[in-house]
Each structure stands twice: as C-alpha cells, then as structure tokens.
C-alpha positions, 0 to 999 in steps of 0.5 A, a space after each residue: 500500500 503506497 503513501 499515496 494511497 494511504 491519504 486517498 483511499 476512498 472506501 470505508 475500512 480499518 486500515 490493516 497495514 503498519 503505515 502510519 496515517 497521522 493527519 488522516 486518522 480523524 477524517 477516516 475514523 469520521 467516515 468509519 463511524 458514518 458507515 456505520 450508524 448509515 448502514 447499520 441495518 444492512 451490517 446487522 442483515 448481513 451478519 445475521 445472515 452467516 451460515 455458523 454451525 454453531 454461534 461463535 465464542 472467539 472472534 477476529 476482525 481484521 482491519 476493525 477500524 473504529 469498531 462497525 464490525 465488532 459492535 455489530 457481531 458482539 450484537 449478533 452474538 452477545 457472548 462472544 469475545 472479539 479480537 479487533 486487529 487494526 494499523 491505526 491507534 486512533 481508531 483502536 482507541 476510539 473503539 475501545 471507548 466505544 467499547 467502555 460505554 457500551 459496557 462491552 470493555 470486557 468482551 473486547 481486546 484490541 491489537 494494533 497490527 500490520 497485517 502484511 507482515 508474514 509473522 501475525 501477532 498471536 490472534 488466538 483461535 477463532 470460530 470466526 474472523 470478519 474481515 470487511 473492506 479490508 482485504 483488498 488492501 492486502 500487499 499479498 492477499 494469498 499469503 494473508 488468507 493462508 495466514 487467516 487459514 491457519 488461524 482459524 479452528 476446525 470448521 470455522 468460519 471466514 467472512 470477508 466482505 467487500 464493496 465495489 466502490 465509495 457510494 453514490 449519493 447524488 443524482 444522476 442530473 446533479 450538479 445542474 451546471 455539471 450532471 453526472 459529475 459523481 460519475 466521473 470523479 469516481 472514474 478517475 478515482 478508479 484509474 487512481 486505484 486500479 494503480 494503487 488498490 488492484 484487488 479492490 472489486 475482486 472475486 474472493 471466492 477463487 482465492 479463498 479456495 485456492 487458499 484451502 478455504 470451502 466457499 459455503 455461502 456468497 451474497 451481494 447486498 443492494 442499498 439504496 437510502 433517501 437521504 430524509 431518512 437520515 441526516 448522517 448521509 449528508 455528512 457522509 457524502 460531504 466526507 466522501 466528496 472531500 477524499 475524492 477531490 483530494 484523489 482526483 483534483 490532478 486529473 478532474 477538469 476545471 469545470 468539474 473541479 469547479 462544480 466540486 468545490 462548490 458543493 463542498 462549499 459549506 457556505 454556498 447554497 448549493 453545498 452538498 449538506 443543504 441538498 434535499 435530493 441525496 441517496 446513499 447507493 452502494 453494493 457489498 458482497 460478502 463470502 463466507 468460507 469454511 476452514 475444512 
C-alpha cells in the first residue's frame, strides 16, 4: 500500500497495514463511524445472515477500524469475545471507548497490527474472523488468507466482505451546471486505484479456495437510502466528496473541479449538506468460507 494511497483511499475500512496515517486518522475514523450508524441495518442483515454451525465464542476482525464490525457481531452474538486487529491507534482507541460505554470493555481486546507482515501477532483461535473492506488492501492477499487459514479452528468460519466502490449519493442530473459529475470523479478515482488498490472489486471466492478455504455461502447486498431518512448521509457524502477531490483534483477538469468545490462549499447554497435530493447507493458482497 503506497503513501499515496494511504491519504486517498476512498472506501470505508480499518486500515490493516503498519503505515502510519497521522493527519488522516480523524477524517477516516469520521467516515468509519458514518458507515456505520448509515448502514447499520444492512451490517446487522448481513451478519445475521452467516451460515455458523454453531454461534461463535472467539472472534477476529481484521482491519476493525473504529469498531462497525465488532459492535455489530458482539450484537449478533452477545457472548462472544472479539479480537479487533487494526494499523491505526486512533481508531483502536476510539473503539475501545466505544467499547467502555457500551459496557462491552470486557468482551473486547484490541491489537494494533500490520497485517502484511508474514509473522501475525498471536490472534488466538477463532470460530470466526470478519474481515470487511479490508482485504483488498492486502500487499499479498494469498499469503494473508493462508495466514487467516491457519488461524482459524476446525470448521470455522471466514467472512470477508467487500464493496465495489465509495457510494453514490447524488443524482444522476446533479450538479445542474455539471450532471453526472459523481460519475466521473469516481472514474478517475478508479484509474487512481486500479494503480494503487488492484484487488479492490475482486472475486474472493477463487482465492479463498485456492487458499484451502470451502466457499459455503456468497451474497451481494443492494442499498439504496433517501437521504430524509437520515441526516448522517449528508455528512457522509460531504466526507466522501472531500477524499475524492483530494484523489482526483490532478486529473478532474476545471469545470468539474469547479462544480466540486462548490458543493463542498459549506457556505454556498448549493453545498452538498443543504441538498434535499441525496441517496446513499452502494453494493457489498460478502463470502463466507469454511476452514475444512
């Protein structure tokens, strides 16, 4: 993962790697806790979903971020223990308080990590381990799912979920001076990581079986939220506009990059937080894999 990337990455994860993020901890652990409340329905459908023969004691989630994971399987699954493994102190440490106030400090243990490395820290023996947004950052990501193979005990269960980009949130005919300008700053985010990110939208199914994985179970989840629903969706799409134009500000044109900043202009009327036309639209696939 370059230092490029590390500044520029659009999707909403934990970062799992040993770089350090500094100024961008804040700004990422903000879109982190914005998923979450977001999409917290469709993390709780997903995670009620899992095909478990047996409801997990030990859990691991790797690249947990500030936590939408581990709270939303320590819901699921109350008398369970997670292991929350990710790069970034500032977001194990904002986990952590989130842990104390839900009365959940005892059932979590947090452990900063770089999950490139060839040698991972004793991660105990799960039943299940969550890996969301996180794998596709993954330098080798064969070696870190035979990492995850030998971590896991007898038939348990490896959940990775991805998603094919950052969200839509406007329409397709906004900005009215500029219409599908959204589109085409997330195609030139894309070229940036095509570069940067390349297993970002990949099949995980082949990959977990070459890894010695048996694919039980593999699901895509559509979402589409009106942005009445919830306020939050105006921050999130003000967020995620922000680390878009800080990806593609070289290479957007004038007019485009115009339009942008006007929407990110919180002063102008036509800021995207005053918007009333908002959605938040994305897909996430999960795959669930069985250590035989």
């Amino acid at each position: 993962m370059t230092s490029a990337d590390q500044h520029t990455c659009l999707s909403p994860h934990g970062d799992p790697h040993g770089h350090r993020r500094s100024h961008d901890d804040s700004g990422q652990a903000e879109i982190l806790d914005l998923d979450a409340e977001v999409l917290a329905e469709h993390i709780a459908s997903i995670t009620a979903w899992l095909p478990l023969e047996n409801e997990p004691r030990r859990i691991v989630d790797l690249g947990c971020g500030t936590g939408a994971g581990t709270f939303a399987l320590l819901e699921r699954f109350p008398e369970a223990h997670v292991t929350a493994v990710d790069a970034s102190a500032g977001h194990l440490r904002l986990l952590n308080e989130k842990a104390r106030a839900r009365g959940m400090r005892e059932q979590v243990r947090t452990v900063q990590a770089d999950l490139d490395s060839s040698h991972w820290p004793d991660l105990g023996t799960p039943d299940l381990v969550w890996a969301s947004a996180s794998m596709h950052h993954m330098a080798d990501p064969g070696r870190a799912l035979t990492s995850v193979h030998g971590l896991l005990a007898p038939r348990g269960l490896f959940a990775v979920v991805e998603l094919a980009g950052f969200p839509r949130f406007l329409p397709a005919d906004a900005p009215e001076e500029r219409p599908g300008l959204e589109e085409r700053a997330h195609a030139a985010a894309d070229r940036f990581h095509a570069e940067h990110v390349p297993h970002r939208g990949a099949d995980w199914g082949p990959m977990l079986t070459a890894a010695g994985f048996t694919v039980v179970g593999e699901r895509t989840i559509s979402v589409n939220i009106e942005g009445g629903r919830s306020e939050a969706i105006g921050r999130y799409a003000y967020g995620g506009l922000q680390r878009i134009r800080g990806a593609v500000a070289s290479v957007l044109g004038p007019d485009d990059l115009a339009a942008l900043d006007e929407l990110l202009d919180t002063d102008s009327p036509h800021s995207v937080l005053r918007r009333e036309d908002l959605a938040l639209r994305t897909e996430r696939t999960v795959w669930a894999a069985r250590r035989a």
